[in-house]
C-alpha positions in Angstrom: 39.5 -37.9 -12.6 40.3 -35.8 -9.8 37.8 -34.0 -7.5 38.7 -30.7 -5.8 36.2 -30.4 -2.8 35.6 -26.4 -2.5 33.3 -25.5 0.5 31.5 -22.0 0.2 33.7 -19.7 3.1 30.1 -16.9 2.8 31.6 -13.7 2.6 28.8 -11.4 2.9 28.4 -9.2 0.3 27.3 -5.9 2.9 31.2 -6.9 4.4 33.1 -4.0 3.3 36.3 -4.0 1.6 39.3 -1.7 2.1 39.6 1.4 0.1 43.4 0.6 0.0 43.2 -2.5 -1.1 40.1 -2.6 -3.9 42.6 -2.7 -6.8 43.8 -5.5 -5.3 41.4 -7.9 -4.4 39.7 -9.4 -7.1 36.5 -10.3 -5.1 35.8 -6.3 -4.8 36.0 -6.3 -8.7 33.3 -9.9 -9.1 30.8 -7.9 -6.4 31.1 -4.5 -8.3 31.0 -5.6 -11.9 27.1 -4.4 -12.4 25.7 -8.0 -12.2 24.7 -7.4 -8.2 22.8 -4.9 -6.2 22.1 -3.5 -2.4 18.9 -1.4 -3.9 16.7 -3.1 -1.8 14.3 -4.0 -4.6 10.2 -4.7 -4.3 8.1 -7.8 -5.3 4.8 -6.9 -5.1 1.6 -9.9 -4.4 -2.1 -9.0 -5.1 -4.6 -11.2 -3.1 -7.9 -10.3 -4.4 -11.3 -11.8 -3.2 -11.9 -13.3 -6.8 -11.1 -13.2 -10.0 -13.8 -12.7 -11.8 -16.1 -9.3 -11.6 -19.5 -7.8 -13.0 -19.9 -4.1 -13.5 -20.9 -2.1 -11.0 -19.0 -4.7 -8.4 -16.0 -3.9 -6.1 -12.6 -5.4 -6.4 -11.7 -6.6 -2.8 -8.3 -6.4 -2.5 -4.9 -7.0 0.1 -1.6 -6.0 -1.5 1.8 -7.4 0.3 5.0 -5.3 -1.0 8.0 -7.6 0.4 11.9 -6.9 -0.5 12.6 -8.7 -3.3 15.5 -10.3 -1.5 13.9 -12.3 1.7 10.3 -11.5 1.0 10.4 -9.5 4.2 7.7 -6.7 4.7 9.0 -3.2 2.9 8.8 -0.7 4.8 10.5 2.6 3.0 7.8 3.2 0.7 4.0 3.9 2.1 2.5 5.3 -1.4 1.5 1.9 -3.4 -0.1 2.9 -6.8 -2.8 0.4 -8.3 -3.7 0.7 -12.2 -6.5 -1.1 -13.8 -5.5 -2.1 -17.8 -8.2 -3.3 -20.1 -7.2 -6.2 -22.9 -5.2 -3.1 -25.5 -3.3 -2.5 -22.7 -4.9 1.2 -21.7 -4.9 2.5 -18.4 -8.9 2.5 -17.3 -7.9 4.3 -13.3 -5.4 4.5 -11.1 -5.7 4.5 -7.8 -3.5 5.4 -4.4 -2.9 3.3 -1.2 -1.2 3.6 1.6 1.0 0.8 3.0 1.5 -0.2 6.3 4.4 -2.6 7.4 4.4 -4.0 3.8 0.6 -4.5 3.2 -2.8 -2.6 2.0 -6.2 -3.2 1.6 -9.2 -1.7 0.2 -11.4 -2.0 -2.8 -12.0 -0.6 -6.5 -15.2 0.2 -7.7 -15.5 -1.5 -10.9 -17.0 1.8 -13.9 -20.2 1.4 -14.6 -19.8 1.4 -18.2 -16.9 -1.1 -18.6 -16.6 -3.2 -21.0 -17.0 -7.2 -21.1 -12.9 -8.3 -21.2 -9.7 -10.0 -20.0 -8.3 -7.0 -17.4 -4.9 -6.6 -15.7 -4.2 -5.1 -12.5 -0.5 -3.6 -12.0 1.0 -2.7 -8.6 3.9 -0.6 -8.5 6.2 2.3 -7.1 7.9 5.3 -7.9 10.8 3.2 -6.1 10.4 0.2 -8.3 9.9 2.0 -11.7 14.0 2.2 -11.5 14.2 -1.1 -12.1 11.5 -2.8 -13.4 7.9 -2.4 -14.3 5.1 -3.5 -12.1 4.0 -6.3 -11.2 0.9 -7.2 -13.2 -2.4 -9.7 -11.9 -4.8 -10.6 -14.5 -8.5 -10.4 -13.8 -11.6 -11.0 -15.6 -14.7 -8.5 -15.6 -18.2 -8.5 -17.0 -20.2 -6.0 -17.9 -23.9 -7.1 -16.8 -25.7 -4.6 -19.2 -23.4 -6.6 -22.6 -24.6 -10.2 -22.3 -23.6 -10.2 -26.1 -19.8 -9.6 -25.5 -18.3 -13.4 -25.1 -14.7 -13.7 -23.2 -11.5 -15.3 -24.8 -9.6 -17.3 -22.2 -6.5 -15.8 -21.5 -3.4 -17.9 -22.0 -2.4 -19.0 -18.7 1.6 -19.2 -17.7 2.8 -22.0 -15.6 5.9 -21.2 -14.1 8.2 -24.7 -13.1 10.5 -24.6 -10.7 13.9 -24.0 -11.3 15.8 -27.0 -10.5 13.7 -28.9 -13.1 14.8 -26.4 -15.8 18.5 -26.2 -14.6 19.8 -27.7 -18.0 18.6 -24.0 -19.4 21.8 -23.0 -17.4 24.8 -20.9 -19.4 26.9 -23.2 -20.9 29.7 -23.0 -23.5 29.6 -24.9 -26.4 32.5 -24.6 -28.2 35.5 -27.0 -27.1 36.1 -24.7 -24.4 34.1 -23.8 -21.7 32.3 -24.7 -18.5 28.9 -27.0 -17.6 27.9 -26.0 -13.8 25.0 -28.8 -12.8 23.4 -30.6 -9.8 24.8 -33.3 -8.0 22.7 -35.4 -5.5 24.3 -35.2 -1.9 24.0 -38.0 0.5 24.1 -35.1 3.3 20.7 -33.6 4.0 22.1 -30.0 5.3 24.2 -29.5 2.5 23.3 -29.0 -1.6 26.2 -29.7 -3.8 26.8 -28.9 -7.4 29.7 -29.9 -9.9 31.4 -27.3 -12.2 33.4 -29.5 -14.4 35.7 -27.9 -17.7 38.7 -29.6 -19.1 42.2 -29.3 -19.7 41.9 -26.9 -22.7 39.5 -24.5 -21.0 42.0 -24.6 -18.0 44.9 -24.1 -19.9 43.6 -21.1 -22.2 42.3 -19.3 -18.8 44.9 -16.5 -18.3 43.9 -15.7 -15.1 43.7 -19.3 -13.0 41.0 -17.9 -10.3 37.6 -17.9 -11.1 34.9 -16.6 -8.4 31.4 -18.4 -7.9 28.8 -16.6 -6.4 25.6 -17.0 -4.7 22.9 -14.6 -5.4 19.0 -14.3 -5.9 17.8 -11.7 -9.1 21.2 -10.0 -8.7 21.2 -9.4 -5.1 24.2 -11.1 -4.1 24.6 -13.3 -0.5 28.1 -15.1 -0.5 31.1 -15.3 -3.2 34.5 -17.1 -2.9 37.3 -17.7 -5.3 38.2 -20.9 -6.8 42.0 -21.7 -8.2 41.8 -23.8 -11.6 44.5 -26.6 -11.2 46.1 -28.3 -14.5 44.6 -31.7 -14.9 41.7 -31.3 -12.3 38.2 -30.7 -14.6 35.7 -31.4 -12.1 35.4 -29.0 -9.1 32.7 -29.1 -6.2 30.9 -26.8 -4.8 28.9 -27.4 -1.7 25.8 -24.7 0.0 24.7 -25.6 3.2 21.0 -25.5 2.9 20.9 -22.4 5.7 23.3 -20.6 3.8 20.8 -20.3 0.7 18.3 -17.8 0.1 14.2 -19.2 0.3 12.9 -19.7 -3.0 15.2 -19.2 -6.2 19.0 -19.0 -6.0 21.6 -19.2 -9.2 25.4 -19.7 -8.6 26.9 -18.2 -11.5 30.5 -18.8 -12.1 32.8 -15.6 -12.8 36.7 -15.0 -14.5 38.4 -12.3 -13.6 37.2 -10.1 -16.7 33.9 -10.5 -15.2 32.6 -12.7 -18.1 29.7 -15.2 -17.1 31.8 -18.9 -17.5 28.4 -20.7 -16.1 25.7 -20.7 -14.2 22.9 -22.6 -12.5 19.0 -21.9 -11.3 17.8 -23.7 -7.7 15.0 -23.8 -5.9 15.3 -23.8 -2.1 11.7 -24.9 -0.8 11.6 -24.7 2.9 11.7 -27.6 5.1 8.6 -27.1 6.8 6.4 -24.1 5.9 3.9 -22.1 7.8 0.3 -24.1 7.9 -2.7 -23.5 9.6 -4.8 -26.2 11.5 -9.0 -25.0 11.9 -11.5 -26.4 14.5 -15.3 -25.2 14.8 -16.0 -23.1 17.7 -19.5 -22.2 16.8 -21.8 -22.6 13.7 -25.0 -20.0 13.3 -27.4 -20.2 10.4 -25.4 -17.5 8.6 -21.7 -17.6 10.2 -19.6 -19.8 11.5 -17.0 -19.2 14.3 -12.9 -20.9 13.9 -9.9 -21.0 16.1 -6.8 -20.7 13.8 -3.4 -22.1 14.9 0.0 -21.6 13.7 2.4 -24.3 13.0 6.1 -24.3 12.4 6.4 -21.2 13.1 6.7 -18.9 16.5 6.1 -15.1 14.7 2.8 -13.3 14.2 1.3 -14.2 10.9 -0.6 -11.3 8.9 -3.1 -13.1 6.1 -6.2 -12.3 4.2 -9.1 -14.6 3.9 -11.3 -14.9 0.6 -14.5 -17.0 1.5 -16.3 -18.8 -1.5 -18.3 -21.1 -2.5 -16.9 -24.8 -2.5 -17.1 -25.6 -6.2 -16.8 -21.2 -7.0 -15.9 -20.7 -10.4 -14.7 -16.9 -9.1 -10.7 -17.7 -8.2 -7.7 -18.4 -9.9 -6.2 -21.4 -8.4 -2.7 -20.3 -9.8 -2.5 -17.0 -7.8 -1.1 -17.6 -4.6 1.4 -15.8 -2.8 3.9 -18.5 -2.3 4.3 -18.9 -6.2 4.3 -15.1 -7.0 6.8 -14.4 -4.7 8.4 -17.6 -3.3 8.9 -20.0 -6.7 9.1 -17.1 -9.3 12.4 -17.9 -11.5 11.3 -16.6 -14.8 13.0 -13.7 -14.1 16.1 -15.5 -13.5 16.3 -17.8 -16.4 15.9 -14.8 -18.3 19.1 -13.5 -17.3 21.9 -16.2 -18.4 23.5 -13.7 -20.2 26.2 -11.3 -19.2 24.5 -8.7 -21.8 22.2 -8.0 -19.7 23.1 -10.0 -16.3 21.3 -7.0 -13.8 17.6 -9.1 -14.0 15.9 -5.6 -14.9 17.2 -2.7 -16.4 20.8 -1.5 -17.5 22.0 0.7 -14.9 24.3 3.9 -15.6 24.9 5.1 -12.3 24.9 3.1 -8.8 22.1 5.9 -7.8 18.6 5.0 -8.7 17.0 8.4 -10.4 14.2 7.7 -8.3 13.3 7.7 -4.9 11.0 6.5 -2.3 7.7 7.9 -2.3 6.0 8.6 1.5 2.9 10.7 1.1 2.0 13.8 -1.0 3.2 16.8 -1.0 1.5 20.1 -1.3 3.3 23.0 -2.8 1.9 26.6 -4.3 2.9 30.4 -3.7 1.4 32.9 -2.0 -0.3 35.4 -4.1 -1.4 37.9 -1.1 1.0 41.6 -0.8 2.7 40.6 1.9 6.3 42.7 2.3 8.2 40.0 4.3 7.7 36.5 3.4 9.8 35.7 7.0 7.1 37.0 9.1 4.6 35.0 7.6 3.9 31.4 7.5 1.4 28.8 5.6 -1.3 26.8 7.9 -2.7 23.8 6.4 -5.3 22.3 8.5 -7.9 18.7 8.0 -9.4 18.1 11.1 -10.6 15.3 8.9 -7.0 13.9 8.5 -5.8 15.5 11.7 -3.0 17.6 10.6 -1.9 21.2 11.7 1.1 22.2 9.8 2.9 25.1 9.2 5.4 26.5 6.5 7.7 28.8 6.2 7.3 31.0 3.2 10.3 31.4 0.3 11.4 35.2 -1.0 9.8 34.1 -3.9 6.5 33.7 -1.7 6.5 29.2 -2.1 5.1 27.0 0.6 5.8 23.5 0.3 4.4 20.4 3.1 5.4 17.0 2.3 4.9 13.3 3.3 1.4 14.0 3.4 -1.4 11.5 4.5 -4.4 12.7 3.0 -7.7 10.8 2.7 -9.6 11.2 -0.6 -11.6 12.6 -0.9 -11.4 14.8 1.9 -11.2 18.8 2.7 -8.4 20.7 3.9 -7.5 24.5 4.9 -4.9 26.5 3.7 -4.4 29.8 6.2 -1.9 33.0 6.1 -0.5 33.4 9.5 1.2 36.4 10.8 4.0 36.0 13.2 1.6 36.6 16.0 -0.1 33.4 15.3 -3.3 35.5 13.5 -4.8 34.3 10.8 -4.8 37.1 7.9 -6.3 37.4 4.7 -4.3 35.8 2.1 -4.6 34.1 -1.2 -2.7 30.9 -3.0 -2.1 29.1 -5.5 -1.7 25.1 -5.7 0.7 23.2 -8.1 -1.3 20.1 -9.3 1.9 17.4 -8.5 0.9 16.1 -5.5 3.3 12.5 -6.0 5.6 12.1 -8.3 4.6 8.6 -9.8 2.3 9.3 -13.2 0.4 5.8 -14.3 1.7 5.0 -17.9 -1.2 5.8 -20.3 -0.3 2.2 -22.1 1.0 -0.8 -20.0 4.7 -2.0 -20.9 4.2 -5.7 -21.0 7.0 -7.6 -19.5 8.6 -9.0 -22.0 10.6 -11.5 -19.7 10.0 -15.2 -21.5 7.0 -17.4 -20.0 7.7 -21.2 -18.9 4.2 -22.7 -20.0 2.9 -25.7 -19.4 1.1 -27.0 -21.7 -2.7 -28.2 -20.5 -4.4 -31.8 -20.9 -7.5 -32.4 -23.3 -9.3 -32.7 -20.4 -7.7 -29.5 -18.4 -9.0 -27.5 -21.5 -12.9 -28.7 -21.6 -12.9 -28.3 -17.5 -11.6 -24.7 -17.9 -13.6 -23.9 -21.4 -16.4 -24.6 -19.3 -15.9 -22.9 -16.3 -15.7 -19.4 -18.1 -19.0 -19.9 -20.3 -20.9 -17.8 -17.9 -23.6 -15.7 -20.4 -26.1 -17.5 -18.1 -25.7 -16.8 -15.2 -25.5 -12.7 -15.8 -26.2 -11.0 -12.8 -29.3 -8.2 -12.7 -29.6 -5.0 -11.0 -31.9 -5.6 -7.9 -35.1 -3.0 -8.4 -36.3 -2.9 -5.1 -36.7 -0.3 -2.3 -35.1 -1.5 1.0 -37.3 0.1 3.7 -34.8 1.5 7.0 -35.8 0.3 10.5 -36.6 3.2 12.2 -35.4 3.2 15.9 -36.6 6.0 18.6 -33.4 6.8 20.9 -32.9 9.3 23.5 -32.3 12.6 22.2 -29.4 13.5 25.3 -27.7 9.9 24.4 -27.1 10.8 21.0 -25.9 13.9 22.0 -23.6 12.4 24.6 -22.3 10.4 22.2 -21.7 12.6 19.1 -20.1 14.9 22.0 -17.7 12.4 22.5 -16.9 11.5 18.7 -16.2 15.2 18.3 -13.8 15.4 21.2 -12.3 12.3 19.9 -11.3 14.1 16.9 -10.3 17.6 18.5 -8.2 16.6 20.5 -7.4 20.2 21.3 -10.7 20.5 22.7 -9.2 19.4 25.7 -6.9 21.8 26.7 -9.6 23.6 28.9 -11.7 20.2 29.8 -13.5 21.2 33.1 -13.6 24.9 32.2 -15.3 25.2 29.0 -19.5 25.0 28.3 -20.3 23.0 25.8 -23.6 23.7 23.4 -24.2 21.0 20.6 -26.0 22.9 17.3 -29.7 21.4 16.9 -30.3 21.0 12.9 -34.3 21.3 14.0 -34.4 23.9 16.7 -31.2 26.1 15.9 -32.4 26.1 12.0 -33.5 30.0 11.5 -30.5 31.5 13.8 -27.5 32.9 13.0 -24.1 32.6 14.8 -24.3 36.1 16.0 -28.0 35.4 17.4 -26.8 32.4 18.8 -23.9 33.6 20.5 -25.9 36.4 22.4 -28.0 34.3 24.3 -24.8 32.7 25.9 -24.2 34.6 29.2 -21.0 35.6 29.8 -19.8 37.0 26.8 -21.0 40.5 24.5 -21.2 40.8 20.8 -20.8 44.2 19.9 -21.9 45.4 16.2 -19.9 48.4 15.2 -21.8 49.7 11.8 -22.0 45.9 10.8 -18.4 45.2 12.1 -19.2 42.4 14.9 -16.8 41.1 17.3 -16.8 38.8 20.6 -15.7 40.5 24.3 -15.7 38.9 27.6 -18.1 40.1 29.6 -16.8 42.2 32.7 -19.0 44.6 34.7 -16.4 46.4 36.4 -15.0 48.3 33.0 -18.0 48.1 30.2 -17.4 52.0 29.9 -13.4 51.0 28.9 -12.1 50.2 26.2 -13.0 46.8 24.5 -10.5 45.9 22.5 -8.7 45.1 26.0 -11.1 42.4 26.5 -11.7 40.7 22.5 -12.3 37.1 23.1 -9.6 34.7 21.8 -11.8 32.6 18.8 -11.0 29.4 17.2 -12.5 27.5 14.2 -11.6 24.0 14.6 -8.5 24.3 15.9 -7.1 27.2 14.6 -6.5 30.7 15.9 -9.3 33.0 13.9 -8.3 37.3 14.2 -11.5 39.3 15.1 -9.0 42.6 13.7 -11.6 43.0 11.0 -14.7 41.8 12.8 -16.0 37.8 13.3 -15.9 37.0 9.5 -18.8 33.9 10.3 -20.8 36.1 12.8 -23.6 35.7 9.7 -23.4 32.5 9.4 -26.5 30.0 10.0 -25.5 28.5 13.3 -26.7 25.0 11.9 -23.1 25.5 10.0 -21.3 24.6 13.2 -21.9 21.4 15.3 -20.6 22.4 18.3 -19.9 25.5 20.3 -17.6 25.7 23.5 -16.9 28.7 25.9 -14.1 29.5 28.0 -14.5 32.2 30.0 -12.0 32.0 32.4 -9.5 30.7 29.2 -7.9 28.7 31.7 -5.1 26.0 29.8 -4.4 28.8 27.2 -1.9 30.9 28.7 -1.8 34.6 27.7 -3.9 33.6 24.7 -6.7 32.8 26.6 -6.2 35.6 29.2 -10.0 37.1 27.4 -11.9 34.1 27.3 -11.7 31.7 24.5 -14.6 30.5 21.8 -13.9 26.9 20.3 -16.3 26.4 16.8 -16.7 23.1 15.6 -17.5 23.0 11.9 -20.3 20.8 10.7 -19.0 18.6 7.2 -18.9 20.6 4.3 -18.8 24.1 5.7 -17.5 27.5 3.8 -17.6 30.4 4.4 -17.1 33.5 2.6 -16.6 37.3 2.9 -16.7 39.9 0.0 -15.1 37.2 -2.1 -11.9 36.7 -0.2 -11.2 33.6 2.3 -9.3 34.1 5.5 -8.9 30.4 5.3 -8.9 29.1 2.0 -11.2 25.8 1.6 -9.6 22.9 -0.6 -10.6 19.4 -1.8 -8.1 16.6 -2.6 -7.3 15.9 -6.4 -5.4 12.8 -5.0 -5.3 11.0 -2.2 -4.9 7.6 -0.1 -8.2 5.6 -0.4 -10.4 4.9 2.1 -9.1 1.2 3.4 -12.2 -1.0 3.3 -12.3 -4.3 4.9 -16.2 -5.3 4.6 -17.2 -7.2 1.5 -19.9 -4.3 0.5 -23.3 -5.0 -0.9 -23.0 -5.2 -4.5 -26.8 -3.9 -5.4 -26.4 -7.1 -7.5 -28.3 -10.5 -7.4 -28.0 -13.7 -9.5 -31.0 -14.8 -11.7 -30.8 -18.4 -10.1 -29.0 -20.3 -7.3 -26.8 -22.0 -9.5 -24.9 -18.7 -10.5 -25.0 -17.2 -7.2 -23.0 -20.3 -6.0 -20.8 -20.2 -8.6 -19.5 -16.7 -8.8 -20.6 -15.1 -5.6 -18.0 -13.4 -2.7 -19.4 -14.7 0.4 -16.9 -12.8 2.9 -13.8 -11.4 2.7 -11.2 -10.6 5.8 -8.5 -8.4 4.6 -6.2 -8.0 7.4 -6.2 -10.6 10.1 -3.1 -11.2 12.4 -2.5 -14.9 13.4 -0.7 -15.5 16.8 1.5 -18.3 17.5 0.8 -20.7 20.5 -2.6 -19.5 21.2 -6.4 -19.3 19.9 -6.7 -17.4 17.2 -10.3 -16.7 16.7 -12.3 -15.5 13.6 -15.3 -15.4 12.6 -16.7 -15.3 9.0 -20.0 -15.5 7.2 -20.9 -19.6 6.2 -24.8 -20.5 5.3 -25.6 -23.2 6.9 -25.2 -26.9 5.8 -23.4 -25.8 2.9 -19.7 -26.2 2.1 -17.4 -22.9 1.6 -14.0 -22.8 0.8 -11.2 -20.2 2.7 -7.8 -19.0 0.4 -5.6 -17.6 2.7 -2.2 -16.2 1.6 -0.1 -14.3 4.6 3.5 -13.4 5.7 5.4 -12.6 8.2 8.3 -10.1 9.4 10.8 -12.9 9.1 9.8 -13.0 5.1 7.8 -16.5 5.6 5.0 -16.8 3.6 1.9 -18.5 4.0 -0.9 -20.2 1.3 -3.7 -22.1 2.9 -6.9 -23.5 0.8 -9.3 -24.8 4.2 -12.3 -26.6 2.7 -15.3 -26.2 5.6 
């Protein structure tokens, strides 16, 4: 038997190949035949504090959306959409998140009145729903009010790794065809394989080039022809082990009528992988203080830490970030067909329907008379979310702002602006599709085949017992927590709220130096109006014209003249507010604002602030109204990006004995910790003292390395 010893020559598949010569080269036709992809697809991993939940709980979670190609953070999409499934499959909320470089955190509040059942948490993306469905983590809730309901174990999927299932590859069995298999190599750098055939198969091959190719899910890295030679059945192929992806790679074998000859599953595990050493800086009764270092690696590591009890019953043990996105072939092993070779879905067209979604997007029409839409804009303002935006207006009066990040819930403006920068009266109206994505009423189960393995007698009993948990049913705590009260100076406080407010005005300090300053008292100020309030302030005069008010600067030297020449410049946080039909708020209580700042001079406002210039600060959850009609029209988020929350909250739950506290109890949780290489890394987490806790860490990196650390303490 002859050997022809091929080595891989790693054309890139982003190389790009003459427009001339594409119906010529037959490696353009092998890397275009709708088997391979450059659509940049997602793999989504859900770290959650535990994995098992009471009513009336939080689900603590960190979510890492990596390219499906190199597990590197993803970084076109921001909106990440989390849906919570009961045991039928039906959607019990959905929820939005925004992502930053490839990770979010936060937490769920579990529905009061859930039921006692097996649940499943999907992530996904408007991007992602072009290929695939989400990815889905099971999770197991309780409800604490049902110690009736019992729970049925869910089956539990083991996935092996590929190389020990590589005699599932595509092989022919008639008395032609092609067996592609691993061979051991005495070289440590290099992985080889054997593609062996025979004379017949040779012989009935029209075309005597075949192409192998290199490729992870469909994404393909490297591809090279190989020339079929009479009498030579046994070719081989030989990867250097930096020339493979991390994690799963198949080599499938190619003719030049793009049928699938053969084709093999391998799993590339790293050399050395990230770890973590831990030392003890500091112990208290009730935390405990660790210096983290980085080995093996020389990038900063982002990870999240779930602490637990040492023997915790709370945490699937399967669930780790390295097997979810690292040794996950099912998906490949799935695919040894040329039917269906893409991994997910049959594409038509080399465009994805789809596209990325960043933010929301708020769109509506103006339904004020206004004669020319072009000299007229939309303002949207949130002081809360720090936006001032502005729109131009359509001949068919529609506004649209997009990319939107909006807190929910939260409160936001909507204002008709003239083209002198006044605000007018005006009046809208708000389409309700803020995103694009819609949650799927009923979850599509993949239907991608499980590798199971199947569990020991003993395996069984240990896991049988670990979810009989009717005992240890937590209890509503009914007891009143009495507040310290502290006594603190009254100017402090004020100092310091003064600050927080400037810290989110920052428009506030365009006349810093110039303006006074006069923080609302709830107590004091409680029985004034704005208008009463404002005409104690010296410097300025509020003049009531048959129950029209409006602000002027105060000037000595021409109060017999005309006023309008001197009508104060007023702003209500942030934006320009037109006294042409009077101060709309004048009426207002002045406990409705929180702060008030005067300008006389208007100094840092140009020609705008040539009359003076009145800054009022809103207190939360002001409105105003006049004769029915809104100069600026107050509006609360349908949807938005949730709160990100990093501290394990108080559940308003405890456990009837120490025993079930131990056993399904959060102790801390650390969403979003970065890890530095060579040097201290210190963190500090909640640990009782002289008891035994147990830290899951999962983390990644820019570089796509991933990280899973168990650190028993």
């Amino acid at each position: 038997m002859r050997y022809l010893l091929f080595f891989f020559t790693g054309l890139i598949t982003s190389l790009s190949f003459s427009q001339n010569n594409t119906t010529k080269d037959p490696l353009y036709d092998v890397i275009n035949n709708g088997y391979f992809n450059s659509y940049n697809l997602e793999s989504f991993y859900l770290h959650t504090n535990k994995s098992i939940y009471f009513s009336q709980e939080e689900i603590f979670f960190k979510a890492y959306v990596v390219h499906e190609e190199d597990n590197k953070p993803s970084l076109e999409t921001s909106n990440l959409h989390i849906n919570l499934y009961d045991s039928n499959n039906k959607l019990v909320l959905s929820e939005l998140f925004f992502t930053d470089n490839g990770t979010s955190y936060g937490s769920i509040k579990i529905p009061k009145n859930i039921k006692t059942d097996n649940y499943t948490i999907q992530l996904n993306t408007q991007w992602n729903r072009n290929f695939k469905e989400g990815a889905l983590f099971p999770i197991q809730i309780y409800n604490i009010n049902d110690t009736t309901s019992s729970l049925q174990t869910a089956e539990e999927h083991v996935l092996s790794s590929t190389e020990n299932n590589a005699k599932e590859a595509f092989v022919t069995k008639n008395k032609t065809g092609y067996l592609l298999d691993r061979k051991e190599s005495k070289n440590k750098d290099m992985v080889t394989f054997q593609l062996k055939t025979n004379n017949t198969t040779v012989a009935a091959e029209k075309d005597k080039f075949i192409y192998a190719v290199l490729h992870k899910k469909g994404s393909a890295k490297s591809v090279a022809p190989i020339k079929l030679i009479q009498g030579i059945n046994t070719y081989t192929l030989n990867f250097n082990t930096n020339a493979l992806f991390t994690g799963a790679n198949t080599i499938t074998v190619f003719n030049k009528q793009n049928n699938i000859l053969a084709q093999h599953n391998y799993y590339n595990k790293p050399e050395k992988g990230i770890d973590i050493t831990t030392s003890i800086l500091k112990e208290t009764n009730d935390s405990i203080r660790l210096d983290l270092k980085l080995l093996n690696i020389l990038k900063d590591t982002n990870i999240s830490v779930s602490v637990l009890h040492e023997q915790t019953k709370a945490i699937d043990s399967n669930a780790t970030i390295t097997k979810t996105l690292l040794a996950n072939t099912n998906d490949v092993l799935a695919t040894n067909s040329s039917s269906n070779a893409f991994p997910y879905k049959n594409r038509t067209s080399t465009t994805p329907i789809l596209a990325n979604e960043n933010g929301l997007q708020i769109t509506g029409t103006v339904n004020s008379k206004i004669q020319n839409t072009k000299d007229y804009s939309v303002m949207l303002t949130s002081h809360v979310n720090n936006l001032l935006l502005t729109s131009p207006i359509t001949s068919d009066k529609k506004f649209e702002f997009k990319n939107l990040v909006l807190k929910h819930p939260s409160d936001y403006k909507l204002s008709l602006v003239n083209k002198k920068g006044e605000i007018v009266k005006g009046e809208f109206y708000i389409y309700k599709d803020f995103v694009a994505y819609k949650a799927d009423s009923i979850l599509k189960k993949n239907t991608t085949k499980k590798i199971t393995v199947k569990k020991t007698t003993e395996e069984e009993v240990k896991e049988e017992s670990s979810n009989d948990i009717v005992n240890y049913f937590p209890v509503n705590k009914e007891m009143e927590e009495l507040e310290e009260v502290f006594l603190k100076d009254v100017f402090s406080k004020q100092q310091k709220r003064l600050k927080e407010i400037k810290e989110t005005n920052p428009y506030l300090g365009v006349s810093a130096g110039f303006s006074d300053e006069y923080m609302i008292d709830l107590d004091k100020d409680n029985n004034a109006s704005l208008v009463d309030y404002l005409r104690k302030i010296p410097g300025i005069r509020v003049v009531n014209d048959f129950g029209v008010i409006r602000i002027y600067k105060e000037r000595k030297t021409n109060l017999n003249k005309g006023a309008g020449a001197s009508l104060m410049s007023v702003f209500l946080d942030g934006m320009p507010f037109s006294q042409e039909d009077g101060l709309d708020v004048a009426n207002q209580n002045v406990t409705d604002f929180e702060l008030i700042t005067i300008n006389i001079s208007g100094a840092g406002y140009g020609m705008q602030g040539a009359n003076g210039v009145i800054n009022l600060i809103t207190r939360s959850g002001f409105n105003y109204r006049k004769r029915g009609t809104n100069f600026a029209k107050d509006y609360q988020t349908e949807l938005g990006f949730n709160l990100e929350k990093s501290t394990l909250a108080d559940s308003k739950l405890y456990f009837p004995d120490l025993q079930s506290n131990y056993y399904f109890k959060a102790i801390d949780w650390i969403p979003n910790y970065t890890l530095k290489p060579n040097s201290p890394n210190v963190l500090k987490i909640k640990k009782p003292k002289n008891e035994n806790v147990k830290l899951i860490i999962n983390g990644f990196n820019t570089d796509g390395d991933l990280i899973f650390k168990v650190i028993d303490l």
